[in-house]
LUMMI-934178 format. One record per residue (C-alpha): x, y negated, z negated. Coordinates in nm, 2 decimals. Example, Ala and Ser with C-alpha at 12.3 -4.5 7.8 and 13.67 -1.06 7.14 Angstrom:
<sites>
SITE,1.23,0.45,-0.78
SITE,1.37,0.11,-0.71
</sites>
This chain:
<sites>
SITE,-1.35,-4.42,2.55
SITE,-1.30,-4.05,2.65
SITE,-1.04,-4.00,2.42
SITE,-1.27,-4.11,2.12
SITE,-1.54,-3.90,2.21
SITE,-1.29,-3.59,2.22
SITE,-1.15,-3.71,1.89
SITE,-1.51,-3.76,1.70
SITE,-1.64,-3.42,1.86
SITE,-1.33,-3.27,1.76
SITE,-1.30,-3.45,1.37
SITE,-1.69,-3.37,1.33
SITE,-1.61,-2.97,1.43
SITE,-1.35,-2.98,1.12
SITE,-1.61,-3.08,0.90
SITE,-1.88,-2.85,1.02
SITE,-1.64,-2.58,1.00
SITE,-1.48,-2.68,0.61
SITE,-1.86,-2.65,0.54
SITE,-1.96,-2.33,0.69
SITE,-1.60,-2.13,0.58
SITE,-1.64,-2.04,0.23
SITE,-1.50,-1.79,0.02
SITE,-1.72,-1.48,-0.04
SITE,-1.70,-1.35,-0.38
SITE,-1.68,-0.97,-0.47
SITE,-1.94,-0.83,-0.60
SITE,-1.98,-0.86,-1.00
SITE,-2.02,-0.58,-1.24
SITE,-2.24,-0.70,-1.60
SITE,-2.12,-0.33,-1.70
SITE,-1.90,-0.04,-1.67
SITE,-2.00,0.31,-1.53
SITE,-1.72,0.52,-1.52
SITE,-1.91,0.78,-1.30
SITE,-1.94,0.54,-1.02
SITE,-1.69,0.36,-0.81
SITE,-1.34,0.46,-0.62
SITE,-1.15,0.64,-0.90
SITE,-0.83,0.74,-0.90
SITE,-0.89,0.94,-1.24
SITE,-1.10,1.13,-1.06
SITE,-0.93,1.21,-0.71
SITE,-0.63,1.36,-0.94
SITE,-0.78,1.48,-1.25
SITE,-1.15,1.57,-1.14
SITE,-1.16,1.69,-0.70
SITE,-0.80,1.81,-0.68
SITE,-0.89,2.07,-0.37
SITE,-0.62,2.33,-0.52
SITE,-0.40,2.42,-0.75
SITE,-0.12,2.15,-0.54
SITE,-0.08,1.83,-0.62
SITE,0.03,1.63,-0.32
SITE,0.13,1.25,-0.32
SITE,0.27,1.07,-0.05
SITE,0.39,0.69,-0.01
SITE,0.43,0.48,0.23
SITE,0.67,0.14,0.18
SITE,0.67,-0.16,0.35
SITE,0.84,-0.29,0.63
SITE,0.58,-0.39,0.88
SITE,0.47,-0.18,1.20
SITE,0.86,-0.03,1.15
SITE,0.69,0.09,0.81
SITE,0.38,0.25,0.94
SITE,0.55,0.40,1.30
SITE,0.83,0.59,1.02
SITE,0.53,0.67,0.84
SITE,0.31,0.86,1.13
SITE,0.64,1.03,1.28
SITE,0.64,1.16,0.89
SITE,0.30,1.30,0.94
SITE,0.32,1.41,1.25
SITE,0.62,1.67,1.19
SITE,0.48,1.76,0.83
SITE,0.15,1.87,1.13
SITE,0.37,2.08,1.27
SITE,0.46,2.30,0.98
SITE,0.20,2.53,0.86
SITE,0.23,2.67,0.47
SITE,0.01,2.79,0.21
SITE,-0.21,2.72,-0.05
SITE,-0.40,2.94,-0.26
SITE,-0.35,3.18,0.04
SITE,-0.50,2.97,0.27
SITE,-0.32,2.89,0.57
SITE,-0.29,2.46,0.61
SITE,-0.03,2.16,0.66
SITE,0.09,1.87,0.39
SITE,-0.12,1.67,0.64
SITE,-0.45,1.81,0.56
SITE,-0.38,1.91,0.23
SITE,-0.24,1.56,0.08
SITE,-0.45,1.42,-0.19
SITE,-0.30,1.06,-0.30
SITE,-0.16,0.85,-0.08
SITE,0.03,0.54,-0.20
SITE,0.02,0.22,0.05
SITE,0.23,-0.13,0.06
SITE,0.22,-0.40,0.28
SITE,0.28,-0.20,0.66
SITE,0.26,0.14,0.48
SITE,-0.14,0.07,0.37
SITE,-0.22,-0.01,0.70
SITE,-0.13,0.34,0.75
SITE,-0.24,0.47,0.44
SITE,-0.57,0.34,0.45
SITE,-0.65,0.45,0.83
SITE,-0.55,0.77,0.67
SITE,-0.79,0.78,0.40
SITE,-1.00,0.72,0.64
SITE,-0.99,0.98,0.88
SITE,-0.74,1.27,0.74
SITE,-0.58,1.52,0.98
SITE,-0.74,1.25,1.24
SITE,-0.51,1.00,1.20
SITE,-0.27,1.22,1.45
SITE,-0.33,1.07,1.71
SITE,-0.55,0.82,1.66
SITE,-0.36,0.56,1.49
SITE,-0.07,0.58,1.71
SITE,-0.34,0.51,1.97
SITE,-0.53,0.21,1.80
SITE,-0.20,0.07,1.63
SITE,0.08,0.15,1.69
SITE,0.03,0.13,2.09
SITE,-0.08,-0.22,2.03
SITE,0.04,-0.58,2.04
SITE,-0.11,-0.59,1.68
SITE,0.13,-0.89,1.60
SITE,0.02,-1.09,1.97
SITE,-0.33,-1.03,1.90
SITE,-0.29,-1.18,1.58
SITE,-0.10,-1.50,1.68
SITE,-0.37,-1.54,1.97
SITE,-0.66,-1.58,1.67
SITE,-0.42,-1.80,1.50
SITE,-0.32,-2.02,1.80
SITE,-0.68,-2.02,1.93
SITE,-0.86,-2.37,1.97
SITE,-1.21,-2.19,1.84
SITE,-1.06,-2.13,1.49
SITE,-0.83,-2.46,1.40
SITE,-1.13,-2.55,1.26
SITE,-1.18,-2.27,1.01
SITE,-0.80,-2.28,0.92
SITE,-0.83,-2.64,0.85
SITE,-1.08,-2.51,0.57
SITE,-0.92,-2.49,0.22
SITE,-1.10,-2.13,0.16
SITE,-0.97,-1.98,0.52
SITE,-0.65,-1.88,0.55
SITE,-0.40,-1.68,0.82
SITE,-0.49,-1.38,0.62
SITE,-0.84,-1.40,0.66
SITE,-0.74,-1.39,1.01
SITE,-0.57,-1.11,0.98
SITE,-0.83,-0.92,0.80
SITE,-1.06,-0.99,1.08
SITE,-0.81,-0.82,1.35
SITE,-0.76,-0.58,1.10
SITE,-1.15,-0.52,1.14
SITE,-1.18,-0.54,1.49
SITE,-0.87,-0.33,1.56
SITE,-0.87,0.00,1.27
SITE,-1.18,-0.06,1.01
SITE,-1.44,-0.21,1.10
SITE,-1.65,-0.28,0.82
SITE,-1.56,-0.02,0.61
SITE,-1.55,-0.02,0.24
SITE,-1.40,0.11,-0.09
SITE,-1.75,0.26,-0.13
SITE,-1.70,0.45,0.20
SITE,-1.40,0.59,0.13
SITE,-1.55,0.67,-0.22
SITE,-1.81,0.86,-0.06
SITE,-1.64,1.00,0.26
SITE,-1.35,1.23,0.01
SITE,-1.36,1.56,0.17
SITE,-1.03,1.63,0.34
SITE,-0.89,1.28,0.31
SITE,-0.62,1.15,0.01
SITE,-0.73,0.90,-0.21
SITE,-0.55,0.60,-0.10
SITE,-0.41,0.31,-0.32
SITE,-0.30,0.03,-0.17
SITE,-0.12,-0.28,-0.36
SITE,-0.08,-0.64,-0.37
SITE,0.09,-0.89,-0.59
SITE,-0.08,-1.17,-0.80
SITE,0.13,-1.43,-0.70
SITE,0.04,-1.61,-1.01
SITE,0.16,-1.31,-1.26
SITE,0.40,-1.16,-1.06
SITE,0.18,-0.83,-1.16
SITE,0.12,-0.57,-0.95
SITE,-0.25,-0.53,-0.83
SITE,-0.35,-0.14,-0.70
SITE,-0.68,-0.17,-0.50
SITE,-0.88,0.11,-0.77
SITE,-1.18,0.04,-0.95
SITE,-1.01,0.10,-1.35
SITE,-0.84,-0.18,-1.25
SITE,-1.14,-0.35,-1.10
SITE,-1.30,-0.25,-1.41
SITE,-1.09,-0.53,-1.60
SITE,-1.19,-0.78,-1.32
SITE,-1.58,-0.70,-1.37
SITE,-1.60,-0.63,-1.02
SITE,-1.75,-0.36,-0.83
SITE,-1.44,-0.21,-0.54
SITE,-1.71,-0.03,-0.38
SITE,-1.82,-0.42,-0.20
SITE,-1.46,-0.45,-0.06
SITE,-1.37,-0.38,0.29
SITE,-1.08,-0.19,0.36
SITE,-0.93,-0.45,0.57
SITE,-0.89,-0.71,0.29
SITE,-0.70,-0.52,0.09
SITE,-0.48,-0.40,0.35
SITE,-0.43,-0.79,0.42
SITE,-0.37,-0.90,0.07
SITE,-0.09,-0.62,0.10
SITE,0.05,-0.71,0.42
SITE,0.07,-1.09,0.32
SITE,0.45,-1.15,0.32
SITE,0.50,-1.46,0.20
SITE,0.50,-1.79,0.44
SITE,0.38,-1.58,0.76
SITE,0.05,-1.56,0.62
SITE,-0.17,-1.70,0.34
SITE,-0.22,-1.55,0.02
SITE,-0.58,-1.35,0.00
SITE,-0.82,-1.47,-0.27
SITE,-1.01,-1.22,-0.52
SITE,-1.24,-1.36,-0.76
SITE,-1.21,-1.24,-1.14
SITE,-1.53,-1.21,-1.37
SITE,-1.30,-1.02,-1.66
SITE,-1.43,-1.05,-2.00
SITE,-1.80,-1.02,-1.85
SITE,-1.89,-0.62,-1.88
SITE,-1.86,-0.53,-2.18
SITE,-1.52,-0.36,-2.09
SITE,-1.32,-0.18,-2.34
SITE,-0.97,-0.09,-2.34
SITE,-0.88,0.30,-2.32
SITE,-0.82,0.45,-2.71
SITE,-0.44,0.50,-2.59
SITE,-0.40,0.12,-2.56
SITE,-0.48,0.07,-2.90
SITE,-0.27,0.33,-3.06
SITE,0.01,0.15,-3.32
SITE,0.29,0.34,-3.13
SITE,0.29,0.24,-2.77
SITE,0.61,0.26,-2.49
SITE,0.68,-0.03,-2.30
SITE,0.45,0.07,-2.02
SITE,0.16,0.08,-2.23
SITE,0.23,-0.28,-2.39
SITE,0.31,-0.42,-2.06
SITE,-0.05,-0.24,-1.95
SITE,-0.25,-0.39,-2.23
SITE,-0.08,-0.79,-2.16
SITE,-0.19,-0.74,-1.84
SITE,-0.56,-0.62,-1.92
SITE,-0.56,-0.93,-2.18
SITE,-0.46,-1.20,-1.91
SITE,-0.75,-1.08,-1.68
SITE,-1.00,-1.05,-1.96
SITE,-1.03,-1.43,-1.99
SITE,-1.19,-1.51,-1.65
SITE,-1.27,-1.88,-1.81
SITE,-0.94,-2.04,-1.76
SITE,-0.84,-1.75,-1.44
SITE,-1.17,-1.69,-1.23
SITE,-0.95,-1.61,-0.89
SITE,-0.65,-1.43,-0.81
SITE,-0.43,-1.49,-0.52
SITE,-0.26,-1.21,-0.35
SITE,0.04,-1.17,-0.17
SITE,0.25,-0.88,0.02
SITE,0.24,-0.58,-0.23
SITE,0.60,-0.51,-0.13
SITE,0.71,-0.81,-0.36
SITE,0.64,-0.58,-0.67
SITE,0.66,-0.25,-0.51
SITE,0.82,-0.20,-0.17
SITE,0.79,0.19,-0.16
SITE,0.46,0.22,-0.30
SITE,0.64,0.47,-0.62
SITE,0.58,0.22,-0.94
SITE,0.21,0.31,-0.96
SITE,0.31,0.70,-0.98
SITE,0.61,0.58,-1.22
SITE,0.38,0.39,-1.41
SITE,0.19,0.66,-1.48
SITE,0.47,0.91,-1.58
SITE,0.56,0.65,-1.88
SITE,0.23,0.58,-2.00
SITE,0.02,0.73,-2.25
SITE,-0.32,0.72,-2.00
SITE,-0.08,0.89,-1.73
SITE,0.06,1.18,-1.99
SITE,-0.33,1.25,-2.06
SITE,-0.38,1.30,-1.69
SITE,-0.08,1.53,-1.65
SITE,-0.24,1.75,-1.93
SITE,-0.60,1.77,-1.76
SITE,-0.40,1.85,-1.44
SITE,-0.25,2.16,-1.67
SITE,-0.54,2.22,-1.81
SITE,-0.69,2.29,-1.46
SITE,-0.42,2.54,-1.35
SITE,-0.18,2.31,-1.16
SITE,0.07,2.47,-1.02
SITE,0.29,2.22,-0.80
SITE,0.39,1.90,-0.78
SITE,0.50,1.77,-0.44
SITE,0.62,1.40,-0.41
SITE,0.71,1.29,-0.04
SITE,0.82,0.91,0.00
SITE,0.89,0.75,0.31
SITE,1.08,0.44,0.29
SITE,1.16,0.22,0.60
SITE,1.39,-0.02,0.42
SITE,1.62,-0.15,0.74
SITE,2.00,-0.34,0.70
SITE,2.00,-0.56,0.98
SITE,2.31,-0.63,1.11
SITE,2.43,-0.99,0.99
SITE,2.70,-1.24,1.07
SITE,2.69,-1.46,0.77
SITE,3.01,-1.28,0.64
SITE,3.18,-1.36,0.88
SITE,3.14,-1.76,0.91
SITE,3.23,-2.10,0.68
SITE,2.87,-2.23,0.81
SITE,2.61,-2.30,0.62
SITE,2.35,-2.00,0.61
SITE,2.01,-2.11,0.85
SITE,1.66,-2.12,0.70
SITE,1.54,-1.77,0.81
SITE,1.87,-1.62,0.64
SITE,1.84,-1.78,0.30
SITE,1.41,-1.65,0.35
SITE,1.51,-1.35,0.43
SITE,1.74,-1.34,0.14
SITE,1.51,-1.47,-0.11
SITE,1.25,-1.17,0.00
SITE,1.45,-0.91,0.02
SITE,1.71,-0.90,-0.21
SITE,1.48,-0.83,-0.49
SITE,1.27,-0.62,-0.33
SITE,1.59,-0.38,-0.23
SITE,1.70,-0.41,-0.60
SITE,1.37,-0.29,-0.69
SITE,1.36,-0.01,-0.46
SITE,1.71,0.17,-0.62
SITE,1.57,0.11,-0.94
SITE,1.22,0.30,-0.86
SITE,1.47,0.58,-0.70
SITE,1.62,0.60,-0.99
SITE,1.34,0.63,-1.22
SITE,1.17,0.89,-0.97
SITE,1.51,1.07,-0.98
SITE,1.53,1.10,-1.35
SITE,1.06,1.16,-1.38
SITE,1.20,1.48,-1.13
SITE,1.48,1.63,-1.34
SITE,1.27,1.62,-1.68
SITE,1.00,1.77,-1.53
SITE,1.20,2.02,-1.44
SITE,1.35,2.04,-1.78
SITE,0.98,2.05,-1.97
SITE,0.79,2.27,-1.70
SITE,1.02,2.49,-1.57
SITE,0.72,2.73,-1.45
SITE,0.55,2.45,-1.27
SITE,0.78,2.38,-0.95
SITE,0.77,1.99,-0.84
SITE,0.97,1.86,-0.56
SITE,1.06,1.50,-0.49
SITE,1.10,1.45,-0.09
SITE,1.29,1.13,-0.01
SITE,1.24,1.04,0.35
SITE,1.45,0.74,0.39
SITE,1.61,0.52,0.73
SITE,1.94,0.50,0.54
SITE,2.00,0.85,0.54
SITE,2.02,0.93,0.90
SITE,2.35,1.06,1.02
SITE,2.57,0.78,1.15
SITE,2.55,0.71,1.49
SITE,2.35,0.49,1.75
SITE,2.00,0.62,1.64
SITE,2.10,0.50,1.35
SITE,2.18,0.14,1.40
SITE,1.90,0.16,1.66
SITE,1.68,0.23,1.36
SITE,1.84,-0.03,1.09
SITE,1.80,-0.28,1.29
SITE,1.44,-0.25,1.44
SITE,1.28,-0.60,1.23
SITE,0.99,-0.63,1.02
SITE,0.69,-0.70,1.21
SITE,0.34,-0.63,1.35
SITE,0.47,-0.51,1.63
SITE,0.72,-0.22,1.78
SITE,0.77,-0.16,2.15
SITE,0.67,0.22,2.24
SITE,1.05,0.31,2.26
SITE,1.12,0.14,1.93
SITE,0.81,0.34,1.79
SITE,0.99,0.66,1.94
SITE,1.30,0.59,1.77
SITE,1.10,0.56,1.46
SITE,0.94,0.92,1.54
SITE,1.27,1.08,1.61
SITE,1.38,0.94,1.31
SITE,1.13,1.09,1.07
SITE,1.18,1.47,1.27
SITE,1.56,1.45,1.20
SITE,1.54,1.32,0.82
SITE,1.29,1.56,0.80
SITE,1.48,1.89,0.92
SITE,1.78,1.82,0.73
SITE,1.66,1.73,0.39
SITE,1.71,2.07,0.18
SITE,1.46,1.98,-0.05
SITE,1.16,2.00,0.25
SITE,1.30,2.32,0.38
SITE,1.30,2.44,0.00
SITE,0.93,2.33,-0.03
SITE,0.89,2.50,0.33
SITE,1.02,2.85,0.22
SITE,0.83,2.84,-0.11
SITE,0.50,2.77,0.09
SITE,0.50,2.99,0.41
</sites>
């Protein structure tokens, strides 16, 4: 008799719960004010703080991803240069900063607070069980009923730690309004649908008919930290077609590159909110694992080259590029066997495999974006700072660093490693002590 009582109380919580847990729209736009909202036309073209344009980027790989990350800020910290005779850091003087999947955690908490983030998110996050806290929500009897609702997922759990742990409430609209001595961060996801890479800006959010400013901060950092299986995908609503939206004149030119086509396909396939009204992201590292193709993008598109001139046109004088990628190479026995490969090799296959094939091609692309530059603007110095795990000098930090997994969480001495790590790729790469002596 007791056992049906527990069973109705518990079947009639499930029902409550797949009534109460629904999904909560963004906010729709019935028309398009290109004055308002969290630009990125404007953080690069419009508020640059100097003549330097700095852009950093952060790849995935977890809380491995975001500790590589901070050790990277912390030593840029602790070397002063100048700008426009002004005494500063790379730190404070950064103005994008590109995010994906354990890199936007960081990027957005730097957004956020700036120069602050040193030390506070090494505090907050980094010095935390992040991945235990979140496992305890999932585990916990109080929410099976909410993640037995068909609009409530792992990742809406994951937001929520993501709330109660770095952002709180915070919004797009808050970091819009809150610009002075912070980067404009961009953080991606992946439509899982399209396969299309999705940056959290409001031209894109433009094409959706939504306003960015109503997002919180934590639900696009979630939608980029989604990998695949461990958590659920994130849901954003689409009202496209609904605002009156026009493409840009460069988008309609006759003569277009293959970035601009690809651009305007996209922009069509979101316009028609009838037959797609919601988009499903996933981990942003699926399209982008270093958090470069937006900035590559860019450099092959009409809409980019038009930035690149009003950056010119406002007395630009540098370009500085720094990219920290975390990318590990576990060690591996499957080589070395006749037996059939287990599930979480053939995943981990099937994830990253792409993704790393990805990566060398971005690097590639950057590589060649870096040496024309050079070529076409030979008085406007740009430098492309690579700060990458497989570069360390061989040895056991090395393989300690490799082989550190991809996950929400490091143990302190791990997260040291990671630290280290960032000082010594920092110190010998020639092109940061270049930058270094240009800049004292």
């Amino acid at each position: 008799m007791m056992l049906k009582k527990i069973t109705t109380w518990f079947a009639l919580m499930i029902l409550s719960a797949c009534s109460l847990v629904q999904f909560q729209p963004t906010q729709t736009l019935d028309h398009i004010d290109k004055t308002q909202g969290y630009r990125f036309e404007n953080a690069v073209s419009g508020s640059l703080k100097d003549d330097t344009l700095i852009v950093m980027m952060f790849s995935g790989g977890g809380t491995r991803a975001a500790a590589l990350g901070y050790g990277v800020l912390e030593t840029l910290q602790q070397h002063p240069i100048h700008i426009n005779g002004q005494k500063t850091d790379l730190v404070q003087a950064a103005d994008v900063v590109y995010g994906v999947s354990g890199g936007s955690v960081l990027a957005a908490y730097y957004a956020l607070h700036g120069a602050e983030t040193i030390p506070r998110f090494e505090q907050k996050f980094l010095k935390q069980n992040f991945q235990h806290l979140i496992t305890k929500q999932a585990l916990s009897f109080a929410n099976m009923p909410r993640l037995a609702s068909a609009q409530f997922g792992r990742s809406d759990l994951l937001q929520e730690q993501l709330e109660n742990t770095l952002f709180g409430n915070t919004t797009f609209g808050d970091l819009a309004k809150n610009r002075a001595n912070r980067p404009f961060a961009v953080i991606s996801a992946t439509d899982m649908a399209l396969g299309n890479r999705i940056d959290f800006i409001q031209e894109n959010f433009d094409v959706l008919c939504l306003n960015l400013s109503d997002l919180k901060i934590a639900r696009a950092v979630a939608a980029s930290s989604a990998v695949p299986f461990v958590f659920s995908p994130i849901v954003l609503n689409n009202h496209g077609g609904n605002c009156a939206y026009t493409l840009p004149p460069k988008l309609n030119q006759s003569h277009q590159s293959y970035a601009d086509k690809s651009l305007k396909n996209r922009i069509d396939l979101y316009n028609d909110s009838q037959n797609r009204p919601y988009i499903h992201l996933l981990d942003g590292g699926l399209t982008d694992n270093l958090g470069m193709r937006g900035v590559l993008d860019l450099t092959d598109s009409a809409l980019g080259q038009e930035v690149i001139q009003r950056l010119q046109e406002n007395r630009f004088k540098r370009l500085i590029f720094i990219n920290v990628n975390a990318q590990n190479q576990v060690d591996n026995t499957i080589s070395h066997t006749a037996n059939v490969p287990q599930f979480g090799d053939v995943m981990s296959a099937i994830i990253n495999i792409p993704i790393d094939q990805n990566s060398q091609e971005s690097l590639k692309r950057m590589d060649a974006f870096t040496q024309a530059w050079r070529k076409q603007n030979p008085n406007i110095p740009i430098h492309f700072i690579s700060v990458n795990l497989l570069d360390l000098p061989q040895g056991d930090l090395r393989r300690k660093a490799l082989n550190l997994p991809t996950s929400f969480y490091l143990p302190h001495s791990d997260v040291n490693i990671l630290k280290q790590s960032a000082r010594i790729l920092l110190k010998q790469n020639q092109e940061f002590d270049k930058l270094l002596r240009e800049m004292k």
